[in-house]
Structures are given as C-alpha cells and as structure tokens.
mmCIF file of the N, C-alpha and C atoms, coordinates in Angstrom:
data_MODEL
# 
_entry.id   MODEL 
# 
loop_
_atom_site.group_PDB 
_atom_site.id 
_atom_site.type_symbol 
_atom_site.label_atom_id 
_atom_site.label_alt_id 
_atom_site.label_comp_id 
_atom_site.label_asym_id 
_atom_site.label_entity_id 
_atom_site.label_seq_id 
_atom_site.pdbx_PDB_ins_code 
_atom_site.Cartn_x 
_atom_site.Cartn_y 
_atom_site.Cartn_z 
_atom_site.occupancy 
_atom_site.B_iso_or_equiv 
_atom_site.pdbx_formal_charge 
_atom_site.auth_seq_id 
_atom_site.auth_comp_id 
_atom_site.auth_asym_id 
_atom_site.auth_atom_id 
_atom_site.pdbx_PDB_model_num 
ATOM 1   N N  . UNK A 1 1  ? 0.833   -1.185 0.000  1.00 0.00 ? 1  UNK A N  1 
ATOM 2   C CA . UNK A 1 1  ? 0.000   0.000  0.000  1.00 0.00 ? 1  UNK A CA 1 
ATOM 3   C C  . UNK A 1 1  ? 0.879   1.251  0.000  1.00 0.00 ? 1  UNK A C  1 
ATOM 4   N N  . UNK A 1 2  ? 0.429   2.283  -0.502 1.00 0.00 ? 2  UNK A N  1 
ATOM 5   C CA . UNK A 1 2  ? 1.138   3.295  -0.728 1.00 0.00 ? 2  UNK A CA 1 
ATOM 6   C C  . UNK A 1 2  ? 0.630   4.596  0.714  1.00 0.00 ? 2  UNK A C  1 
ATOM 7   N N  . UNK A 1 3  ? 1.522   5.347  0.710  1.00 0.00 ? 3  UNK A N  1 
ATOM 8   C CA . UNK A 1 3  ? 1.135   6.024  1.914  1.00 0.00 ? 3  UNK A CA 1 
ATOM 9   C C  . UNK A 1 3  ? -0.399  6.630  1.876  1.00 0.00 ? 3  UNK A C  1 
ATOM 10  N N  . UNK A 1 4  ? -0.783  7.174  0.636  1.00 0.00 ? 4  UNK A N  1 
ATOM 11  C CA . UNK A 1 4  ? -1.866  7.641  0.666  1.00 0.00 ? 4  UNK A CA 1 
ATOM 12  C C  . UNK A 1 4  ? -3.125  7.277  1.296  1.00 0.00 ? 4  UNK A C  1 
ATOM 13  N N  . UNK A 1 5  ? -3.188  5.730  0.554  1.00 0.00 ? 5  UNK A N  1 
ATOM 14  C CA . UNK A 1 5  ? -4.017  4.857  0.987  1.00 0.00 ? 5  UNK A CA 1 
ATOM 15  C C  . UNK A 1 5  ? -4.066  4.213  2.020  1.00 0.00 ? 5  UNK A C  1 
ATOM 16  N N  . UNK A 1 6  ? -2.806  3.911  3.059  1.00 0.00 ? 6  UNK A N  1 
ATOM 17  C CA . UNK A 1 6  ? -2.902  3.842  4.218  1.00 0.00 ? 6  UNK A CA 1 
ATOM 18  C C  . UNK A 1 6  ? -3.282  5.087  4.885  1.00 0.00 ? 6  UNK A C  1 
ATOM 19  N N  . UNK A 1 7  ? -3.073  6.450  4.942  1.00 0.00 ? 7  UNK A N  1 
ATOM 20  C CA . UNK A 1 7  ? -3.830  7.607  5.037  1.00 0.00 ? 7  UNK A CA 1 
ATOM 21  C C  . UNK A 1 7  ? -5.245  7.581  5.531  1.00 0.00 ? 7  UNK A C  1 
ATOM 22  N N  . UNK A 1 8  ? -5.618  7.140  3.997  1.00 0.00 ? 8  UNK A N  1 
ATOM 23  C CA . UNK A 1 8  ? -7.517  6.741  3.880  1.00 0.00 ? 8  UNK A CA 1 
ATOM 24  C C  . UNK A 1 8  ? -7.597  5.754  4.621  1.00 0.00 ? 8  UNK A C  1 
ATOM 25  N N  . UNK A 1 9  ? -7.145  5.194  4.590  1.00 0.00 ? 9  UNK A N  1 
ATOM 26  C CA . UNK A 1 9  ? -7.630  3.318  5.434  1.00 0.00 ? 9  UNK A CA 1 
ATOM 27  C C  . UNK A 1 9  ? -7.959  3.741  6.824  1.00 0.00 ? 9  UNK A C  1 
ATOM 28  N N  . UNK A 1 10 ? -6.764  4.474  7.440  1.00 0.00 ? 10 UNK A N  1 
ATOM 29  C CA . UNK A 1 10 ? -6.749  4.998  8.725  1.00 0.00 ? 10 UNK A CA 1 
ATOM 30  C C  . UNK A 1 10 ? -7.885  5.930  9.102  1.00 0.00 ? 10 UNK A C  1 
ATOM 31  N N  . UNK A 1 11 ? -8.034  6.994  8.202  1.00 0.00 ? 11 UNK A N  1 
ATOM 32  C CA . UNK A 1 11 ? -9.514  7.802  8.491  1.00 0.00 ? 11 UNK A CA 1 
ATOM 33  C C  . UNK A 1 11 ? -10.433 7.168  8.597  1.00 0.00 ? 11 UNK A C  1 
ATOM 34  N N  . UNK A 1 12 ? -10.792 6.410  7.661  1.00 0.00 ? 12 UNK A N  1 
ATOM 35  C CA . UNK A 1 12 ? -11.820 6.007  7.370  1.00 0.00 ? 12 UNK A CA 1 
ATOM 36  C C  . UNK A 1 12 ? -12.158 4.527  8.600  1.00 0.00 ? 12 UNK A C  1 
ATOM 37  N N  . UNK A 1 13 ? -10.909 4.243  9.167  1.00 0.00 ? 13 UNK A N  1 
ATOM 38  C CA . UNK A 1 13 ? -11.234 3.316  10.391 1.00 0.00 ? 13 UNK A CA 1 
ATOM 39  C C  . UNK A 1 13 ? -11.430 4.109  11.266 1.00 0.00 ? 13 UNK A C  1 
ATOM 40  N N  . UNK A 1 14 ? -10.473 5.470  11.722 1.00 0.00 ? 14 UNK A N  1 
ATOM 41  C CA . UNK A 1 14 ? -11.253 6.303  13.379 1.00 0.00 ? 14 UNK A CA 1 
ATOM 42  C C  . UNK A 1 14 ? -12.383 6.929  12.848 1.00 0.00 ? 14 UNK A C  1 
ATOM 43  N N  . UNK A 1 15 ? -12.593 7.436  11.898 1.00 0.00 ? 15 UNK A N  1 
ATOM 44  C CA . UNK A 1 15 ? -13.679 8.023  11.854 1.00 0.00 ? 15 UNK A CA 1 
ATOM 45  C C  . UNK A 1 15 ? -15.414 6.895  12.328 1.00 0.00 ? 15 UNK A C  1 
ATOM 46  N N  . UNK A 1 16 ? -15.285 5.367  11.437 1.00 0.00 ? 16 UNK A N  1 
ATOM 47  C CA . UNK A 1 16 ? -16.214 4.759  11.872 1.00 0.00 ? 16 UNK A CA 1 
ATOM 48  C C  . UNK A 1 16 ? -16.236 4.019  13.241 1.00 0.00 ? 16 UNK A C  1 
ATOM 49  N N  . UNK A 1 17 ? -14.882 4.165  14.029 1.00 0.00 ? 17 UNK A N  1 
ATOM 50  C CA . UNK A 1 17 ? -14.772 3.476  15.460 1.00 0.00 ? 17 UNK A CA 1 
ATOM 51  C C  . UNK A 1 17 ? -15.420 4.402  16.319 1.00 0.00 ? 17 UNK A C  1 
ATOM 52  N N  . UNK A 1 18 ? -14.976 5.951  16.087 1.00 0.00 ? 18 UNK A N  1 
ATOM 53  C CA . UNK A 1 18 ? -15.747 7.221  16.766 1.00 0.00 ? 18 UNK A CA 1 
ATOM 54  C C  . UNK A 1 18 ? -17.173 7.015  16.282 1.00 0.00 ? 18 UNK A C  1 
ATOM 55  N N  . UNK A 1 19 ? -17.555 6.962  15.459 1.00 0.00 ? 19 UNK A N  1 
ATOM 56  C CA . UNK A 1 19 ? -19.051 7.168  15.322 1.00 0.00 ? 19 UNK A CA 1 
ATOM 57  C C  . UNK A 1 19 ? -19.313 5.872  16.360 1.00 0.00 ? 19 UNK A C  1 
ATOM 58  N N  . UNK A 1 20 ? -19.109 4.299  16.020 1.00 0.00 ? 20 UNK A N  1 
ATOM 59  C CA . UNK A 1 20 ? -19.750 3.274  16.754 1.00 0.00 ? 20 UNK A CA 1 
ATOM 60  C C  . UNK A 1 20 ? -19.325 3.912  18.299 1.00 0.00 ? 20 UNK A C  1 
ATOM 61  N N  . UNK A 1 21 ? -18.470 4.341  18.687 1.00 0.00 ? 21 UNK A N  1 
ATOM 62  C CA . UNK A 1 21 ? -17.976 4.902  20.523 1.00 0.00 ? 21 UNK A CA 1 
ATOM 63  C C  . UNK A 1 21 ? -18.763 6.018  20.797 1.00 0.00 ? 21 UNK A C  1 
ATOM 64  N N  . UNK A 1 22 ? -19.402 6.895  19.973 1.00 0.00 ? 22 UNK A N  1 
ATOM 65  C CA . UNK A 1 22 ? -20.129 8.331  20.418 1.00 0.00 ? 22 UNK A CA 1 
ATOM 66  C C  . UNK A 1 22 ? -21.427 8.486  20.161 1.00 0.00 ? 22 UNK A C  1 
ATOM 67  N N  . UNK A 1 23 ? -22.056 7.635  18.912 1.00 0.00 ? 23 UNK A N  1 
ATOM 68  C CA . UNK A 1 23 ? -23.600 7.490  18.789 1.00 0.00 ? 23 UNK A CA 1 
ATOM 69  C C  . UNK A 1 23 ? -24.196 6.909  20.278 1.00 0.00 ? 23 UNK A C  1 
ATOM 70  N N  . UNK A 1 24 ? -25.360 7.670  20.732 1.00 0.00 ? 24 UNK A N  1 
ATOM 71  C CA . UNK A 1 24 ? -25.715 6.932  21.645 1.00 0.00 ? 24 UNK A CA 1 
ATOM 72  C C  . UNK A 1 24 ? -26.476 5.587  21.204 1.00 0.00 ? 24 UNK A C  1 
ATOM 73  N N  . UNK A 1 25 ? -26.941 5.387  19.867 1.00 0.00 ? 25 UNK A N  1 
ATOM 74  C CA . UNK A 1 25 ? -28.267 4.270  19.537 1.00 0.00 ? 25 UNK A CA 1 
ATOM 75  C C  . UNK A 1 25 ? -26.688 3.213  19.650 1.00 0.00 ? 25 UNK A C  1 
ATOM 76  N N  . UNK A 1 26 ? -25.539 3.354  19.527 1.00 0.00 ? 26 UNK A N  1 
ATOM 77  C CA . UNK A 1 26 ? -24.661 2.109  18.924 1.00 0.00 ? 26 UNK A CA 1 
ATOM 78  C C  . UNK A 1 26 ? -24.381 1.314  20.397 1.00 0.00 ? 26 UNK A C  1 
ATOM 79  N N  . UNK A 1 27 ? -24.456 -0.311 19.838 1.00 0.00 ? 27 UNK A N  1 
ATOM 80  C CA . UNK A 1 27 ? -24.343 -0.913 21.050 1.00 0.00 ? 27 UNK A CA 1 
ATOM 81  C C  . UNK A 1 27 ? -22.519 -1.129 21.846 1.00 0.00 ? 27 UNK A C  1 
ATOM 82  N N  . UNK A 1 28 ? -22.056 0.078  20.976 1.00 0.00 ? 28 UNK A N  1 
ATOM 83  C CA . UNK A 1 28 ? -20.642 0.476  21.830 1.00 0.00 ? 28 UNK A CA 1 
ATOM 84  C C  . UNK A 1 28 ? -20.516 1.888  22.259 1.00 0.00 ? 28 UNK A C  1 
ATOM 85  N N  . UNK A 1 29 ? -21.736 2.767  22.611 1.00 0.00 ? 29 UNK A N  1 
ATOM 86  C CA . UNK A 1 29 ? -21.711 3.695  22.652 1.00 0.00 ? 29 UNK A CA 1 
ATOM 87  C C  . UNK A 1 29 ? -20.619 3.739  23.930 1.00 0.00 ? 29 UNK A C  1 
ATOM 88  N N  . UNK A 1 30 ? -19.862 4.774  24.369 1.00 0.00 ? 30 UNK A N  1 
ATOM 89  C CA . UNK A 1 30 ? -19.067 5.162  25.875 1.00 0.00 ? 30 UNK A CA 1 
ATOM 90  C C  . UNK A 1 30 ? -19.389 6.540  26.145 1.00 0.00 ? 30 UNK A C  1 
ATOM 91  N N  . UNK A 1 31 ? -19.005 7.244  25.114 1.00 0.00 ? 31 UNK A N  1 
ATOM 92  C CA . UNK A 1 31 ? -19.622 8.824  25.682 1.00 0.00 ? 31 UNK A CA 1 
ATOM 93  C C  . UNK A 1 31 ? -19.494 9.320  24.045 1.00 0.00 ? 31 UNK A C  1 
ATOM 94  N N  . UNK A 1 32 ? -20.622 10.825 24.424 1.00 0.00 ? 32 UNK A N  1 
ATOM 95  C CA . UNK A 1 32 ? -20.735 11.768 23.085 1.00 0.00 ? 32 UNK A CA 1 
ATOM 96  C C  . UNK A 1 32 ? -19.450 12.365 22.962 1.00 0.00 ? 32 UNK A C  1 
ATOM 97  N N  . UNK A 1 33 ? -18.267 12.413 23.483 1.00 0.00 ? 33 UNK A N  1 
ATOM 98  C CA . UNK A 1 33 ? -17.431 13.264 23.300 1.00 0.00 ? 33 UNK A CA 1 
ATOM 99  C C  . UNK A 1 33 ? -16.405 12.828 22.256 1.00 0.00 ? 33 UNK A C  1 
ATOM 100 N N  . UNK A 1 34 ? -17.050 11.422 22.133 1.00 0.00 ? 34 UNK A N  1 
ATOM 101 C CA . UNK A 1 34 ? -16.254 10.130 20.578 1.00 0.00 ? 34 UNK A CA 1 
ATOM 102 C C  . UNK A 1 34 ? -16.412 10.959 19.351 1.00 0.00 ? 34 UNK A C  1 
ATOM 103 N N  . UNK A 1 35 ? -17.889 11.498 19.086 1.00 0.00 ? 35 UNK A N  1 
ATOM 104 C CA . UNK A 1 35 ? -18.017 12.719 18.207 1.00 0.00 ? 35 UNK A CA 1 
ATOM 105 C C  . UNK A 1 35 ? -16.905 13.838 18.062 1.00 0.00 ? 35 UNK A C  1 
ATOM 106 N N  . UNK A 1 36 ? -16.141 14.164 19.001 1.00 0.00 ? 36 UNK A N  1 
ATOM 107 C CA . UNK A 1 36 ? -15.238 15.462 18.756 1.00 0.00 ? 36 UNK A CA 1 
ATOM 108 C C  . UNK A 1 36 ? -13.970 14.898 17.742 1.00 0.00 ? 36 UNK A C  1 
ATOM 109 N N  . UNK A 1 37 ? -14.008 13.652 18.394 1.00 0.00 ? 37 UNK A N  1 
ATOM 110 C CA . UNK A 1 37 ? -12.607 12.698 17.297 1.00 0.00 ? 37 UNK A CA 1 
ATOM 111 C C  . UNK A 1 37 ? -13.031 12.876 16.128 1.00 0.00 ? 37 UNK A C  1 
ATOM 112 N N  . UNK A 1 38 ? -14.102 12.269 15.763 1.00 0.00 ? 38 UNK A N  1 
ATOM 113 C CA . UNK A 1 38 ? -14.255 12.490 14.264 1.00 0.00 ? 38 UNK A CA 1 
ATOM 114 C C  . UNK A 1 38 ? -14.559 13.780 13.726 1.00 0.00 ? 38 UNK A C  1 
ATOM 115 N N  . UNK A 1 39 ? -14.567 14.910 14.435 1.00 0.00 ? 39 UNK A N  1 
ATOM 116 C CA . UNK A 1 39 ? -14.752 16.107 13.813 1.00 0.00 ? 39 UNK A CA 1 
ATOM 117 C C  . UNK A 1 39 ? -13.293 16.714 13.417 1.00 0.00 ? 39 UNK A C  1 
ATOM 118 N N  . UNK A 1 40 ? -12.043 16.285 14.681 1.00 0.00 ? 40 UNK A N  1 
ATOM 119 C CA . UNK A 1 40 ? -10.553 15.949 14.278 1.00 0.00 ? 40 UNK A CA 1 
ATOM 120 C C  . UNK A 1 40 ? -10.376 15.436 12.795 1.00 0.00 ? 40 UNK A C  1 
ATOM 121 N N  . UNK A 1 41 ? -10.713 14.353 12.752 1.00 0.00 ? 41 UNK A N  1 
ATOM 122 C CA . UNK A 1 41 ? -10.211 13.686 11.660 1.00 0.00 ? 41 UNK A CA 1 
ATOM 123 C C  . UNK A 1 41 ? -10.949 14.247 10.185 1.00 0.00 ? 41 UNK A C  1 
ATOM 124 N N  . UNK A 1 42 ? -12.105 14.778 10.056 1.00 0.00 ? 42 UNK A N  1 
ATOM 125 C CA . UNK A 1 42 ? -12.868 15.241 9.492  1.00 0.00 ? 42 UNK A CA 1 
ATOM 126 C C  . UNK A 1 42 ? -12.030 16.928 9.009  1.00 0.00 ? 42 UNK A C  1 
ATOM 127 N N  . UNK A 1 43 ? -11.520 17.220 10.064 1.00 0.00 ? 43 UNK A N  1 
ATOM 128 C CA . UNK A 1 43 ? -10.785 18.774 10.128 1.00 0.00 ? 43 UNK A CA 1 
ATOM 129 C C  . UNK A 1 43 ? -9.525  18.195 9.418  1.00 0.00 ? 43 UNK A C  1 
ATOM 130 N N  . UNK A 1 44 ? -9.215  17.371 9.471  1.00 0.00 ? 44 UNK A N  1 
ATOM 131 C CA . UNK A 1 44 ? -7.427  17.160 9.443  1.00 0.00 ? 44 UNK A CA 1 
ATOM 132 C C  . UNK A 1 44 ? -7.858  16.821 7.803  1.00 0.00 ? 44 UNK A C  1 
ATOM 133 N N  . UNK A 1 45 ? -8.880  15.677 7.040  1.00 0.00 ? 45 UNK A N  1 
ATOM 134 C CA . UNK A 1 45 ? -9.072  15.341 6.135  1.00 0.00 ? 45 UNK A CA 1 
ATOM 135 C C  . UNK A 1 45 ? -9.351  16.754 5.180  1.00 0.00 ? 45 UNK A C  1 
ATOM 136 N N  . UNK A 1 46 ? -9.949  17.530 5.747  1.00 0.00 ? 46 UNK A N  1 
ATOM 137 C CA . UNK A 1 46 ? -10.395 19.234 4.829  1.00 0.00 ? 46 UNK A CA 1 
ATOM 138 C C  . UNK A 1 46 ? -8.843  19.967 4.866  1.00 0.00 ? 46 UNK A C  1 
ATOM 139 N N  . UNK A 1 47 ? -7.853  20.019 5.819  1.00 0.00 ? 47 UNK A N  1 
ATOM 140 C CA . UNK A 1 47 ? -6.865  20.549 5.706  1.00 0.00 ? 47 UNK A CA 1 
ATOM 141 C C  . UNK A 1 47 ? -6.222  20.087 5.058  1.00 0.00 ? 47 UNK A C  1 
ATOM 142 N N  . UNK A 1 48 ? -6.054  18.935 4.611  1.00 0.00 ? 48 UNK A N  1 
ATOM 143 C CA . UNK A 1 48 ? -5.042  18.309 3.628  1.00 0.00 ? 48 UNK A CA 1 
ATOM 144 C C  . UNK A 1 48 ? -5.811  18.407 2.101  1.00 0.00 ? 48 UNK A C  1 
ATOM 145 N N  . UNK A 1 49 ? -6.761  18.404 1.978  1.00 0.00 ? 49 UNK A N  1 
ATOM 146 C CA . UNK A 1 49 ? -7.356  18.224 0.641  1.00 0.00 ? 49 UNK A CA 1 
ATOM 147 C C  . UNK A 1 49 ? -6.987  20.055 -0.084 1.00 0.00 ? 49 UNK A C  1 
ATOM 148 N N  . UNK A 1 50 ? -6.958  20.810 1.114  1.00 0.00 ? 50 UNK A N  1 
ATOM 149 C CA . UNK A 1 50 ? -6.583  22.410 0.845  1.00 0.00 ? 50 UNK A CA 1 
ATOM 150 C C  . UNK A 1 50 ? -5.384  22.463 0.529  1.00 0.00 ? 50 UNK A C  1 
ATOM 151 N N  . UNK A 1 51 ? -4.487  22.426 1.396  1.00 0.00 ? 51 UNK A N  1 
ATOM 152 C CA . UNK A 1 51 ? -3.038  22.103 2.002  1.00 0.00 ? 51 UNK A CA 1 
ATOM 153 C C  . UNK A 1 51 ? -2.187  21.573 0.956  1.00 0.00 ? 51 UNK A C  1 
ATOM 154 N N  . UNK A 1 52 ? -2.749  20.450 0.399  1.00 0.00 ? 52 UNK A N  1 
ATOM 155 C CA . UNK A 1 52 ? -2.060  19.360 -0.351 1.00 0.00 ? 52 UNK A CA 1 
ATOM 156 C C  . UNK A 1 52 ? -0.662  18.869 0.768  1.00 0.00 ? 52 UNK A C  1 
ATOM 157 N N  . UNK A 1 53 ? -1.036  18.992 1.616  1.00 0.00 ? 53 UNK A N  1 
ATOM 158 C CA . UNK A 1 53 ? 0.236   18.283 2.842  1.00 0.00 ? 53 UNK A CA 1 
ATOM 159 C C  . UNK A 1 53 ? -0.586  17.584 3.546  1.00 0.00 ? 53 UNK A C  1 
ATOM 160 N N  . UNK A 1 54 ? -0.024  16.118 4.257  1.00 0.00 ? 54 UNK A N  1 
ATOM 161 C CA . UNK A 1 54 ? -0.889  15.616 5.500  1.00 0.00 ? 54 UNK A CA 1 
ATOM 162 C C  . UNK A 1 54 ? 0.420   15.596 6.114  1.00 0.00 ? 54 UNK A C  1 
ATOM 163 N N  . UNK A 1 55 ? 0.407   15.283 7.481  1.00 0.00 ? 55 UNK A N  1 
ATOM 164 C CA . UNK A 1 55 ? 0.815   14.995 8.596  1.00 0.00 ? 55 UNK A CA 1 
ATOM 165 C C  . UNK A 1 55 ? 1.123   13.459 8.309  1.00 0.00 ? 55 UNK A C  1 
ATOM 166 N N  . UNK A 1 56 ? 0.001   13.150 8.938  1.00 0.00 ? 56 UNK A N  1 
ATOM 167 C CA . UNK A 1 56 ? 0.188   11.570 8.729  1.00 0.00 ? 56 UNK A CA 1 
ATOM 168 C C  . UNK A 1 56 ? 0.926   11.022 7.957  1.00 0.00 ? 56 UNK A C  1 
ATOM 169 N N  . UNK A 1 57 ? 0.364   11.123 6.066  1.00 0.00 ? 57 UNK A N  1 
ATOM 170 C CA . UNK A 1 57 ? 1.297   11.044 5.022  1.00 0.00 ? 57 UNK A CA 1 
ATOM 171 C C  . UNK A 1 57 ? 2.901   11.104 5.392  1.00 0.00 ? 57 UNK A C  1 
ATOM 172 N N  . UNK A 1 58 ? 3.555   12.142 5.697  1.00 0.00 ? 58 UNK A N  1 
ATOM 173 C CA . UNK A 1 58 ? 5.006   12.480 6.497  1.00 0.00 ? 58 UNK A CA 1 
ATOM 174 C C  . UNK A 1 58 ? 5.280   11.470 7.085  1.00 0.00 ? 58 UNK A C  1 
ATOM 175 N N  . UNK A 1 59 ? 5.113   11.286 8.347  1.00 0.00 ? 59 UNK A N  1 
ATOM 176 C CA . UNK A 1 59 ? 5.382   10.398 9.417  1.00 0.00 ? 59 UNK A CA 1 
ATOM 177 C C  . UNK A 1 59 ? 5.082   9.147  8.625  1.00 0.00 ? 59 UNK A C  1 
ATOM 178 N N  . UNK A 1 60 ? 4.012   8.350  8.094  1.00 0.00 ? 60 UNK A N  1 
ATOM 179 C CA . UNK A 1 60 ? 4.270   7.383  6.877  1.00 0.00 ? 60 UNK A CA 1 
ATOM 180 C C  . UNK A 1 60 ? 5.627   6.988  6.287  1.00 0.00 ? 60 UNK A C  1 
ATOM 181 N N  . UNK A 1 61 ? 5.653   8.391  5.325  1.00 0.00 ? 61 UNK A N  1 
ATOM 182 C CA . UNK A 1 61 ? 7.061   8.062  4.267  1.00 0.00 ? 61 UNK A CA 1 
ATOM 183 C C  . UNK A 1 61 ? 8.075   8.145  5.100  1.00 0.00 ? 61 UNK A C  1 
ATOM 184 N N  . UNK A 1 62 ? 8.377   8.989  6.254  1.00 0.00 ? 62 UNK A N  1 
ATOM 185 C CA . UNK A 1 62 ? 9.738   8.491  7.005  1.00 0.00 ? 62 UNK A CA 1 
ATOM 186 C C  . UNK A 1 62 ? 9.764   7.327  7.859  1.00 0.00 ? 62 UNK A C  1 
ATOM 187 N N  . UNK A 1 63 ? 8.720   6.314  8.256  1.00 0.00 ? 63 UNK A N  1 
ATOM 188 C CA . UNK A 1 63 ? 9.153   4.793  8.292  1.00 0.00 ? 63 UNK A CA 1 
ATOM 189 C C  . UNK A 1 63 ? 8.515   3.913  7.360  1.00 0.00 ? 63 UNK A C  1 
ATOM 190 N N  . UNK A 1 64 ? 8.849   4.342  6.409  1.00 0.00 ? 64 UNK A N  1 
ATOM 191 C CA . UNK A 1 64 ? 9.147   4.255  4.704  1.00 0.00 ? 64 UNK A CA 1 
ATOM 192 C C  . UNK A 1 64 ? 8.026   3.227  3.985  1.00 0.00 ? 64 UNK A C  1 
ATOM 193 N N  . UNK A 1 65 ? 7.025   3.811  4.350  1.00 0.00 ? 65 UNK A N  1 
ATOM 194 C CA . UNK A 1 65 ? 5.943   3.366  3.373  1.00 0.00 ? 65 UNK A CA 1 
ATOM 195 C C  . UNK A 1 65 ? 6.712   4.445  2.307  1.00 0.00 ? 65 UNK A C  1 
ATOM 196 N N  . UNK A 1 66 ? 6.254   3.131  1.446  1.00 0.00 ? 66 UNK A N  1 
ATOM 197 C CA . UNK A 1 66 ? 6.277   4.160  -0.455 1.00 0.00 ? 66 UNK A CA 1 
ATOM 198 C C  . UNK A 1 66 ? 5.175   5.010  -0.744 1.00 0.00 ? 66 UNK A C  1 
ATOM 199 N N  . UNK A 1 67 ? 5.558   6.491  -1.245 1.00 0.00 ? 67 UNK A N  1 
ATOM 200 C CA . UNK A 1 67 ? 4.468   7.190  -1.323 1.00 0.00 ? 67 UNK A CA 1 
ATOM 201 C C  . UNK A 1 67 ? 4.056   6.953  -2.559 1.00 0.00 ? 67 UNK A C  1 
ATOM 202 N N  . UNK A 1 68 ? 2.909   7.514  -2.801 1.00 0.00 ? 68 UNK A N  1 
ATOM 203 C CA . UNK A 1 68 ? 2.220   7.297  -3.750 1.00 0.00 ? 68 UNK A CA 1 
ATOM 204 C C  . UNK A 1 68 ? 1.203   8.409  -4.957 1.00 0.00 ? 68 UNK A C  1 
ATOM 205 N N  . UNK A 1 69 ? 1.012   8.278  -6.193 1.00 0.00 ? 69 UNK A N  1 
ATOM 206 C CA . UNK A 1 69 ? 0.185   9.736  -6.874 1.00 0.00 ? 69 UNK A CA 1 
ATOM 207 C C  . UNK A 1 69 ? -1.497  9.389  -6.393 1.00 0.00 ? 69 UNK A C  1 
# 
C-alpha cells in the first residue's frame, strides 16, 4: 500500500470506530465526546485536501511506506 491509501484506510477506520464509541443508539456507545474525534479527523481530512500536505502522510514516508500519486 502506498502512503496515501494507508492515510484513507486509517480515516476512514477512526472516523467509523468514533461514530460506533459516540452514537448513543450504537451498542458500543461510551460517551458523546467520541463525536469530537471524528470532527478531528474530518478537520485534518479538509486541511489536507486544501493544504495538499498531511501529517500523517510524512510520518508514513519516514518509516518508509512508499508514497504514492
């Protein structure tokens, strides 16, 4: 996998672990404050799509996932 897509893989797993941890209907609810994570990751995903830089991406390619177009 290329860094990118480990990137996505990763959002796209906290983002749906926060929703199942912060919805109250989910039968893993713990508290509403699981919601603020995914508004993180949600913020971090809009800054990079602006940005054209991630964070993550970085820290990726220096323990050397191959990046990727």
């Amino acid at each position: 996998m290329t860094s990118w897509q480990v990137v996505r893989l990763m959002a796209g797993t906290f983002i749906l672990l926060s929703l199942a941890l912060g919805v109250q209907g989910s039968p893993l609810f713990v508290s509403i404050w699981w919601l603020a994570f995914t508004a993180f990751v949600g913020a971090n995903l809009l800054q990079s799509a602006l940005t054209r830089w991630c964070l993550m991406e970085s820290i990726l390619r220096k323990f050397g996932v191959k990046p990727g177009c």
